[in-house]
C-alpha positions as CSV (number, residue, x, y, z in Angstrom):
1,X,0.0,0.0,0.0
2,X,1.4,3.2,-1.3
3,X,2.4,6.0,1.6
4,X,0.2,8.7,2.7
5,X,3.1,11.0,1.6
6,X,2.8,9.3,-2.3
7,X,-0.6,10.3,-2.4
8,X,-0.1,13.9,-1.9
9,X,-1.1,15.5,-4.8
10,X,-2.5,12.7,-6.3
11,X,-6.0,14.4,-6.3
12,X,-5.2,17.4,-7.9
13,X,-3.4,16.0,-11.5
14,X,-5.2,17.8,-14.1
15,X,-6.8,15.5,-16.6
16,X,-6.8,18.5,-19.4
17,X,-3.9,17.5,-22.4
18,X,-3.2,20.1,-24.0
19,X,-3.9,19.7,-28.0
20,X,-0.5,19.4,-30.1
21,X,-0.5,21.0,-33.0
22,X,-0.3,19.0,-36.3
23,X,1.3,20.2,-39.6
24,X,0.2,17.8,-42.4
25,X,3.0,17.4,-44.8
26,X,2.5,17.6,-48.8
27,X,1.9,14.9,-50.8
28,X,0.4,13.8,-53.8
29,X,-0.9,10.6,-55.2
30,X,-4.4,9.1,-56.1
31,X,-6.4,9.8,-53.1
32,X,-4.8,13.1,-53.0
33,X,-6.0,14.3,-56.7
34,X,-9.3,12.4,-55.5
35,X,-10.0,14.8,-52.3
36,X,-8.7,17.7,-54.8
37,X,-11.6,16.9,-57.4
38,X,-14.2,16.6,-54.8
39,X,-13.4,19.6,-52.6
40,X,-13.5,21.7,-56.1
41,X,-17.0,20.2,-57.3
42,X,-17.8,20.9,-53.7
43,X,-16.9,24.7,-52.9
44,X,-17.9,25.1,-56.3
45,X,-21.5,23.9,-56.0
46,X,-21.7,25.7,-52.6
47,X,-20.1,29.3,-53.8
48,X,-21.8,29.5,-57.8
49,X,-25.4,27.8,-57.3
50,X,-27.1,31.4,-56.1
51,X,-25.4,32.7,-58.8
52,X,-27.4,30.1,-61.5
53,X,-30.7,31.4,-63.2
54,X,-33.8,29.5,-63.9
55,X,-36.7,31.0,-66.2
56,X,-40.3,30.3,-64.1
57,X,-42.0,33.2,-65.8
58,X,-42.9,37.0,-65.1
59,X,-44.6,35.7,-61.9
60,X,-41.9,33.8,-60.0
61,X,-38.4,34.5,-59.2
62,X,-35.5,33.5,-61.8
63,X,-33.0,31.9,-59.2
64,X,-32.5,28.3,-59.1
65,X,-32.0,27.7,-56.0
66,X,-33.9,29.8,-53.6
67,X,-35.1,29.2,-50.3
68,X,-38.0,32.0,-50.0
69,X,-38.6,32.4,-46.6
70,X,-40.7,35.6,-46.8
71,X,-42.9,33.8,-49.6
72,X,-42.6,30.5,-48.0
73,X,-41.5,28.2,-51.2
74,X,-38.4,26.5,-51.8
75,X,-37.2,26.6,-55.3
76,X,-35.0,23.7,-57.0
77,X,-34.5,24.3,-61.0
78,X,-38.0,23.1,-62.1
79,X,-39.4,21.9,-58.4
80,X,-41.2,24.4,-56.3
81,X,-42.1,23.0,-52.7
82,X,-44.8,24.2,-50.6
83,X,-45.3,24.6,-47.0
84,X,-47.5,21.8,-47.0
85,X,-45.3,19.5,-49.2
86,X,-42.4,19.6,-46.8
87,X,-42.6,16.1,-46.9
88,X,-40.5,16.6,-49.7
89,X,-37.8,18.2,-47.7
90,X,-38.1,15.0,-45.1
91,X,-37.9,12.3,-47.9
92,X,-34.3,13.8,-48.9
93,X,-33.1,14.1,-45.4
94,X,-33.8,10.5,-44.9
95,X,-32.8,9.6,-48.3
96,X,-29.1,11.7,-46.7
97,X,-29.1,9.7,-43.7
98,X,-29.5,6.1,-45.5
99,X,-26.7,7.3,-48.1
100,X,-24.8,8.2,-45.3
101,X,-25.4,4.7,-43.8
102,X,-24.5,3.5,-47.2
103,X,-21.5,4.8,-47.7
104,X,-20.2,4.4,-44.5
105,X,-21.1,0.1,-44.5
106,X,-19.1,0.3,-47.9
107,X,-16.6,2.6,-47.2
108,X,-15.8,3.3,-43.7
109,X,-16.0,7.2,-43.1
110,X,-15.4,8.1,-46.3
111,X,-17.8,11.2,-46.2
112,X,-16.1,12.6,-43.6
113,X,-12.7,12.3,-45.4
114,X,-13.8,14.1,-48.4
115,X,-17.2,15.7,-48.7
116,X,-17.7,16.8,-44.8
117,X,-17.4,20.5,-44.9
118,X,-15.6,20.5,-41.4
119,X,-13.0,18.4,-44.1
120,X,-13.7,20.5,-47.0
121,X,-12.8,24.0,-45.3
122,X,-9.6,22.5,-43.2
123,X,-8.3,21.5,-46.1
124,X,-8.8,24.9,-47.7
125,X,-6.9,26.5,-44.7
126,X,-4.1,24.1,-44.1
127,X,-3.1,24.4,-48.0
128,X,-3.3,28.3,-47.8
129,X,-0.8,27.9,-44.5
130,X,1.6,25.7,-46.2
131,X,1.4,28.4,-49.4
132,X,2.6,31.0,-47.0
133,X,4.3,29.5,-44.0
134,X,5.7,26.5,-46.2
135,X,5.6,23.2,-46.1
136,X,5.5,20.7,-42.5
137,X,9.4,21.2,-41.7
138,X,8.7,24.8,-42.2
139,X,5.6,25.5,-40.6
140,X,7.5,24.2,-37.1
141,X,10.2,26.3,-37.8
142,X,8.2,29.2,-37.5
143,X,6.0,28.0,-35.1
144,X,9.2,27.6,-32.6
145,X,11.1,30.8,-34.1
146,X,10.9,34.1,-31.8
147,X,8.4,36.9,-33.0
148,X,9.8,39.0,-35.4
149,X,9.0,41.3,-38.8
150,X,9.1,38.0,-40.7
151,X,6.7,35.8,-38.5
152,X,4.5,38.6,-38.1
153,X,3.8,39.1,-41.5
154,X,3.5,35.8,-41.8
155,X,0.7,35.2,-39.5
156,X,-1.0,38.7,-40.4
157,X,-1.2,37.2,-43.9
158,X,-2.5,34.0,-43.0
159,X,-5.0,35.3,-40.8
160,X,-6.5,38.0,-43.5
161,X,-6.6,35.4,-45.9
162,X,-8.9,33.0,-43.5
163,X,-10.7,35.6,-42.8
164,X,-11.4,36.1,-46.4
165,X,-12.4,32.6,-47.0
166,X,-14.4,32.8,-44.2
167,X,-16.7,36.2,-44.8
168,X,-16.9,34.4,-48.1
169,X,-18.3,31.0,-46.8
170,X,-20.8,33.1,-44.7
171,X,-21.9,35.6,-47.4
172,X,-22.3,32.5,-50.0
173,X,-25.1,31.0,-47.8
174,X,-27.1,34.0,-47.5
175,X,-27.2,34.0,-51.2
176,X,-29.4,31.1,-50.9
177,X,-32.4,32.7,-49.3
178,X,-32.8,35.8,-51.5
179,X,-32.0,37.4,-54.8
180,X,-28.4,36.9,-55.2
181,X,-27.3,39.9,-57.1
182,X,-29.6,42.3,-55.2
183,X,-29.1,41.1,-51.8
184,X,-24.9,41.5,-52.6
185,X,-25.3,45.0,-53.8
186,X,-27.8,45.4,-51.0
187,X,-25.2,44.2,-48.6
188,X,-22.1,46.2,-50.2
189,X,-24.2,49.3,-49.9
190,X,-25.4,48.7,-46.2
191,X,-28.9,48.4,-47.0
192,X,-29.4,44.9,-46.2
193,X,-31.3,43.8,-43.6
194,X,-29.6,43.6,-39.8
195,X,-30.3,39.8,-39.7
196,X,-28.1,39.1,-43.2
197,X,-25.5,40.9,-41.3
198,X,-25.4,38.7,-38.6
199,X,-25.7,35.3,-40.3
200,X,-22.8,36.2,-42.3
201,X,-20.7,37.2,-39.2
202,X,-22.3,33.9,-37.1
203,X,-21.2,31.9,-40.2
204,X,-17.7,33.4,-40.7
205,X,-16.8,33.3,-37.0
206,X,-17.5,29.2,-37.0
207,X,-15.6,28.8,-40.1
208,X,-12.7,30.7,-39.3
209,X,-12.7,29.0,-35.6
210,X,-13.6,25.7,-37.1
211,X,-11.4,25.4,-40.5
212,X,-8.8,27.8,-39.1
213,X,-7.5,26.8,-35.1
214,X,-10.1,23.9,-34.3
215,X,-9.7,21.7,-37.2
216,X,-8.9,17.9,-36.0
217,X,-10.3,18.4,-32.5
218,X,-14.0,19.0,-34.5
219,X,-13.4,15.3,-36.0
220,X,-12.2,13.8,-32.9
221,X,-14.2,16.0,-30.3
222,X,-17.2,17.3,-31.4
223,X,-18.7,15.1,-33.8
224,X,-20.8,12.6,-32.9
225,X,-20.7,10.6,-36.4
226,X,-17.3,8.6,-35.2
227,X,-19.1,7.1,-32.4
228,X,-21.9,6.0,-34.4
229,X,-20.4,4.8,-37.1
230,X,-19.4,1.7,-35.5
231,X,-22.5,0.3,-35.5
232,X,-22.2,0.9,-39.7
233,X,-19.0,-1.0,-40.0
234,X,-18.6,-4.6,-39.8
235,X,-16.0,-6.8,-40.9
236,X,-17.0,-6.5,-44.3
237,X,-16.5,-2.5,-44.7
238,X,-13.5,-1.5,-46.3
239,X,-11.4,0.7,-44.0
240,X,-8.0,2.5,-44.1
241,X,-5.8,-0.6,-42.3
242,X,-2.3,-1.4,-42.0
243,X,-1.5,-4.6,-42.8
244,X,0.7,-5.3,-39.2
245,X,1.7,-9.2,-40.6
246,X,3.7,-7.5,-43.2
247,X,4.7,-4.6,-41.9
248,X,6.0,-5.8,-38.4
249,X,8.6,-5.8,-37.1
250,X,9.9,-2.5,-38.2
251,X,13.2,-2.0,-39.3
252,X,13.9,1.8,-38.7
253,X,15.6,2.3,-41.7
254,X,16.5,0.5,-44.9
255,X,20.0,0.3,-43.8
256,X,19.4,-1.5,-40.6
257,X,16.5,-3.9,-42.8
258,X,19.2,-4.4,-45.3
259,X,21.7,-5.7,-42.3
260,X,18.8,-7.8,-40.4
261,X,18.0,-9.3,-43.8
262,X,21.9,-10.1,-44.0
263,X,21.4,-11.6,-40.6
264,X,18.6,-13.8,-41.6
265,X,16.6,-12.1,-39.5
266,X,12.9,-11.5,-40.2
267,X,11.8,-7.6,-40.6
268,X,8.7,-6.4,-42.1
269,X,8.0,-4.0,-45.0
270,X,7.1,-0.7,-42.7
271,X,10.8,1.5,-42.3
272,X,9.1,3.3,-39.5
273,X,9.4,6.5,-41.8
274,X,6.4,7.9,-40.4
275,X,5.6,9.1,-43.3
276,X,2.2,8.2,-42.9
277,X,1.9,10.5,-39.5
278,X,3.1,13.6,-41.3
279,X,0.6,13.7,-44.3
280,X,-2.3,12.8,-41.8
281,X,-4.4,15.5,-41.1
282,X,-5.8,14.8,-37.9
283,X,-1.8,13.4,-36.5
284,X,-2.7,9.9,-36.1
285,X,-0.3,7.0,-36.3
286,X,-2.6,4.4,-38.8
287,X,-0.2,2.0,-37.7
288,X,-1.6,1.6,-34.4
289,X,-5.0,0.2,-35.5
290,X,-8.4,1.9,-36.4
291,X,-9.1,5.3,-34.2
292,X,-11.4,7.9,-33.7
293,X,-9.4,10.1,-35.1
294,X,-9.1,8.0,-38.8
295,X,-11.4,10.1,-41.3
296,X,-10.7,7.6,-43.9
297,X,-9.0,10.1,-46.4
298,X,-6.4,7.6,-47.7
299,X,-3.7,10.1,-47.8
300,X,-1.5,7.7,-45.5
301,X,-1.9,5.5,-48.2
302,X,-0.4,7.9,-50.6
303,X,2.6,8.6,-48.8
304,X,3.4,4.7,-47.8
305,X,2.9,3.7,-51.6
306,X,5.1,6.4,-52.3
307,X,7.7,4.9,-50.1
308,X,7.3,1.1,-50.7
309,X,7.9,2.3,-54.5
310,X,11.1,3.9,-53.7
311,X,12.6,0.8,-51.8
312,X,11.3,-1.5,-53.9
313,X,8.7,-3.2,-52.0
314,X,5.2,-3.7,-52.8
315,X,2.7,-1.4,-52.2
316,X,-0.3,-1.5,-49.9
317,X,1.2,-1.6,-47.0
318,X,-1.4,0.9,-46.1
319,X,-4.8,-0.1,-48.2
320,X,-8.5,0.2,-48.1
321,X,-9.5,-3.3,-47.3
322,X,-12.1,-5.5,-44.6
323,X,-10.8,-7.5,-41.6
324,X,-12.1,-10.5,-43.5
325,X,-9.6,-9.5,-46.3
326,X,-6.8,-8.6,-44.3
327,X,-7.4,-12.3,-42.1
328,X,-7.5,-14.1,-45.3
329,X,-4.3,-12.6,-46.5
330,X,-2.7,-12.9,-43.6
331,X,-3.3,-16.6,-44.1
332,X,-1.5,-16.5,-47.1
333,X,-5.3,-16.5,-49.1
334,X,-6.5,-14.1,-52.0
335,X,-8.8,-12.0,-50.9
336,X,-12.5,-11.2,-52.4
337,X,-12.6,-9.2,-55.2
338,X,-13.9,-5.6,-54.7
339,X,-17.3,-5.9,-56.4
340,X,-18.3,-8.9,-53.8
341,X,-17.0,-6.0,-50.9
342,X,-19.7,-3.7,-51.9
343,X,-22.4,-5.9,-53.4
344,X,-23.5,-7.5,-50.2
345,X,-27.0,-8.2,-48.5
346,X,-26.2,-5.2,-46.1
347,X,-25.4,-2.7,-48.9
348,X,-27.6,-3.5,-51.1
349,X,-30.6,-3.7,-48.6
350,X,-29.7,0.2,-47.8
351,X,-29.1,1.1,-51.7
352,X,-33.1,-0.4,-51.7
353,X,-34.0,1.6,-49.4
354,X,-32.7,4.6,-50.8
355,X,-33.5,4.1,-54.2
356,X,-37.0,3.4,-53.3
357,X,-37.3,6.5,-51.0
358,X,-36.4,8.7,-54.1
359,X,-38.5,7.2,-56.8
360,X,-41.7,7.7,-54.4
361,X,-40.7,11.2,-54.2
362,X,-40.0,11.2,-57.6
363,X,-43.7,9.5,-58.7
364,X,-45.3,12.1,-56.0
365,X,-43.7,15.2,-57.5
366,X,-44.8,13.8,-61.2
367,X,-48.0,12.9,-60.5
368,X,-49.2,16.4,-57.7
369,X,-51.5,18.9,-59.2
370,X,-50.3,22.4,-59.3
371,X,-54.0,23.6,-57.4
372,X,-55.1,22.6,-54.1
373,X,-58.4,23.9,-52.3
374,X,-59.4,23.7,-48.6
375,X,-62.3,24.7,-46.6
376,X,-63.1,25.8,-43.0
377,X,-66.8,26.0,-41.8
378,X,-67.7,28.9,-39.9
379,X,-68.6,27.8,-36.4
380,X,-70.2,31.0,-35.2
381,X,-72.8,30.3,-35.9
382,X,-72.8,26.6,-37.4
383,X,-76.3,27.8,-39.1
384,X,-78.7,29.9,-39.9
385,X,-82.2,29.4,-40.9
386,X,-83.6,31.4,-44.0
387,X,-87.3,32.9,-44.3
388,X,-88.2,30.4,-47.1
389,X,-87.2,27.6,-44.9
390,X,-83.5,26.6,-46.0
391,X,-80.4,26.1,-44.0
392,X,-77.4,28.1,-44.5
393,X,-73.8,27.4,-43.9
394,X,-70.8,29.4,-44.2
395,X,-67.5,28.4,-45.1
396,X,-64.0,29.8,-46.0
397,X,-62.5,28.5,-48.9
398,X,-58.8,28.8,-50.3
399,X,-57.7,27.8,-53.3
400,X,-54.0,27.2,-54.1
401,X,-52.0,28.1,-57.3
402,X,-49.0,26.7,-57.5
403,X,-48.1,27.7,-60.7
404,X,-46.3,30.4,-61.8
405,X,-49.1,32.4,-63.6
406,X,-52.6,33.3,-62.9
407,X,-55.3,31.0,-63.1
408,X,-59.2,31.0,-63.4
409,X,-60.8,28.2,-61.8
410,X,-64.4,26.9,-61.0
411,X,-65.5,25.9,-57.7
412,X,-68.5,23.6,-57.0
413,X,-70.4,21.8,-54.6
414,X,-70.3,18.1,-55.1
415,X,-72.5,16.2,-53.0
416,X,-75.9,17.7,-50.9
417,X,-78.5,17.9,-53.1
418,X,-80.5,21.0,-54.2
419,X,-77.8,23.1,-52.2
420,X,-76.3,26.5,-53.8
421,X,-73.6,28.6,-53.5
422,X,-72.9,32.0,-53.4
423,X,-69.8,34.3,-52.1
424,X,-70.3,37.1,-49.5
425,X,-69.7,39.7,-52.3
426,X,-72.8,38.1,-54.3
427,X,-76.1,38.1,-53.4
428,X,-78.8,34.8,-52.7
429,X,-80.3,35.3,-56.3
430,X,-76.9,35.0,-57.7
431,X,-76.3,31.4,-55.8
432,X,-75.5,28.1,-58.3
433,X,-74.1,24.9,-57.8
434,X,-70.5,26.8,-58.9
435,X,-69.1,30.1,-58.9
436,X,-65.4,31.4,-60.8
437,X,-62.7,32.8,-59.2
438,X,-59.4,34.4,-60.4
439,X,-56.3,33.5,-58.5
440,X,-53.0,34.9,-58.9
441,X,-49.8,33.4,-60.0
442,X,-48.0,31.7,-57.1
443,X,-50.4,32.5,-54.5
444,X,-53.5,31.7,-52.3
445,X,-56.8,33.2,-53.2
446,X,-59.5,32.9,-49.8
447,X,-63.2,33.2,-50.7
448,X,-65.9,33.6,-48.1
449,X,-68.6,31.1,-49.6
450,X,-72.2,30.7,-48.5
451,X,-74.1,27.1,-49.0
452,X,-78.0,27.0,-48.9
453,X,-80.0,23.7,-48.8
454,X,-83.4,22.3,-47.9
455,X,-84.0,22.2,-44.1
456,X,-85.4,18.8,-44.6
457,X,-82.3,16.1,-44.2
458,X,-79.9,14.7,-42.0
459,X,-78.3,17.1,-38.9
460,X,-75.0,16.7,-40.6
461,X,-74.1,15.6,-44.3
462,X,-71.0,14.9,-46.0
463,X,-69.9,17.1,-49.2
464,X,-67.1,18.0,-51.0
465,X,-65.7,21.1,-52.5
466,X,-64.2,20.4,-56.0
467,X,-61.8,23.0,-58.1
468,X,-61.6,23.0,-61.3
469,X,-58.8,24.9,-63.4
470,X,-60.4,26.6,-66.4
471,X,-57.4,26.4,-68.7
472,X,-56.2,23.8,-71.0
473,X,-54.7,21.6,-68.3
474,X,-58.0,21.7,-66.9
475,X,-56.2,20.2,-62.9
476,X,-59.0,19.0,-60.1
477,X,-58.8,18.9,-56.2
478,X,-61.0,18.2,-53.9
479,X,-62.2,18.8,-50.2
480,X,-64.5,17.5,-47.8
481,X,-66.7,19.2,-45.8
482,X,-69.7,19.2,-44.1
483,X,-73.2,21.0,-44.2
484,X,-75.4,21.2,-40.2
485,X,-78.7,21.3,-39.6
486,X,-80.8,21.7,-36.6
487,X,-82.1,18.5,-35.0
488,X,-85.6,17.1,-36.1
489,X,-88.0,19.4,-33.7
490,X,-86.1,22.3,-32.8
């Protein structure tokens, strides 16, 4: 049992490590040109797709992509959504979360080594610090030199570019919920509104804190996704591995492998270059098994291909493969080839899932009308009774237009017979079974309709409401409602 004296002390050790920072080194190869193709289709979607223009017509607005707040639509090229189509909006956030699944079950976390913006904007940053404070060897040069003219610059250069990169991220995504051009010169001039303001500085400050100091620590900290995503992966799932039955035991050196060899020692492939630590962007060693901190960008694979070329060993040391892959050739086995990797019940029971998902939404959106009608019945009072003996309800009926021009359409009264209709502005001797109405493009038109019918029937009695577009794509809806009358004897 240890002395009182050896536990002084003991109580108060701080469990805080304090982060050490990492300075990926260069490199190029395939996975490297990869995350370069993907992070400028990326940033170039996300900066340019306010910019794009789509004709709708004199009535709606000509921006692609638009989320309208103020008018409460959502524009997509040809797709308009609704308020009450968000359903729409919920189909492809599930359809993101089984792709997600997907990929992951394939691929380990590949998203999150190429297409996660936390990813996307890091890598942005780190290449603009290695364009100006050089590259890894040079970057902890500075970082240990004293202040000075040099390092000052430096760092003020850095800085004013991520801040650049930033106010740009967070000025792009306003774009997205008005008028592009308008709401820039808008916001050049200072007439914007104060809330555009504030989302851009809200949006700049995370992406400069993020992208710019934060950077692994997000990955390894703050995002949930690497603790889930080991119920995704399985044995099955390719992953970033290194293959420890060829590469151990290191040799340290070629030298030193060249004289155990001599020897008639055994040594493995790996030199212990740790070459594959200084590319990593997150400062993991791969060699020590699959971590939290692995974001499945392959660029360790790039630099230990790179250096089993140049000593004459065979690459994929480091590879995307399965545990069942790396057992089997460990075993001295071939393994599976890649097609029977990703074609598997578990993959292909998500891609199902997916695909099906989309082609619902993409028989609903083909097959919706472009009018809608509702109706609320006027509870006070629920009726009235007229001289000549007839019952009359009230209701309030709106009639969508979800196209981008204006419409005349017909409303009638389906259902309850001998009943009529007229609107408030109307009189009795103007009531029919149907009554036109003009509705303007994009919009909601309410009309405040009056039914009459015998006072002889049922206390309450089913109906419908049914619109009619009176143009040559002649569109239907339909709504039912209900007509009251007093009970027998009152």
């Amino acid at each position: 049992m240890a002395a009182p004296e050896d536990l002084i002390g003991v109580g108060k050790k701080s469990l805080y490590a304090k982060r050490e920072p990492v300075y990926p080194q260069k490199i190029d190869g395939r996975f490297r040109r990869l995350k370069w193709l993907v992070m400028a289709v990326t940033l170039t979607i996300y900066y340019l797709t306010p910019w794009l223009r789509w004709d709708r017509g004199p009535y709606a607005p000509d921006q692609a992509v638009l989320i309208d707040l103020a008018g409460r639509r959502f524009y997509m090229f040809g797709i308009e959504i609704w308020p009450h189509e968000f359903y729409y909006v919920t189909g492809l956030l599930v359809m993101a979360g089984i792709g997600l699944f997907l990929v992951t079950s394939v691929a380990g976390r590949a998203w999150c080594g190429y297409a996660c913006p936390q990813t996307v904007w890091t890598d942005v940053y780190q290449h603009v610090e290695r364009w100006i404070d050089g590259d890894r060897n040079a970057q902890i040069r500075l970082a240990k030199a004293p202040w000075g003219p040099a390092k000052v610059a430096k760092r003020m250069t850095k800085h004013a570019v991520f801040i650049a990169i930033a106010l740009a991220t967070g000025g792009a995504w306003i774009f997205y919920f008005a008028d592009a051009p308008t709401l820039f010169r808008d916001f050049v001039t200072g007439q914007a509104a104060y809330v555009a303001y504030a989302t851009v500085g809200v949006l700049a400050a995370t992406t400069y804190i993020l992208g710019g100091f934060m950077r692994e620590q997000v990955c390894i900290y703050m995002c949930p996704w690497p603790r889930i995503q080991s119920a995704m992966l399985d044995e099955k799932s390719l992953i970033v591995t290194y293959k420890q039955w060829r590469g151990e035991p290191r040799s340290r050196g070629t030298k030193k492998a060249a004289t155990l060899e001599d020897l008639g020692l055994g040594v493995g492939d790996c030199i212990d270059c740790n070459q594959c630590v200084a590319v990593c962007p997150t400062g993991i060693d791969i060699r020590n098994g699959p971590q939290v901190g692995c974001i499945t960008c392959a660029l360790c694979i790039d630099a230990c291909d790179k250096v089993m070329t140049r000593i004459g060993r065979p690459r994929g040391l480091i590879d995307y493969a399965t545990l069942d892959d790396c057992a089997i050739e460990a075993a001295g086995g071939t393994p599976k080839p890649l097609w029977k990797t990703v074609l598997r019940p578990r993959t292909i029971i998500y891609f199902a899932v997916w695909a099906s998902i989309g082609l619902a939404m993409l028989f609903a959106l083909g097959g919706r009308t472009r009018i809608d009608i509702s109706a609320q019945q006027d509870r006070n009072p629920i009726y009235v009774r007229l001289s000549d003996g007839e019952i009359r309800n009230s209701y309030t009926v709106k009639v969508r237009n979800m196209e981008a021009r204006p419409r005349q359409v017909e409303i009638a009264l389906d259902g309850l017979a001998g009943a009529k209709a007229w609107s408030i502005d109307g009189s009795r001797e103007s009531a029919a079974r149907s009554t036109k109405l003009d509705v303007p493009a994009d919009s909601v038109a309410k009309l405040k309709l009056f039914v009459a019918a015998p006072g002889s029937g049922a206390a309450k009695e089913d109906f419908s409401f049914k619109v009619r577009s009176l143009d040559d794509e002649a569109e239907t809806a339909s709504v039912e409602s209900r007509f009251e009358r007093p009970e027998a004897g009152q």
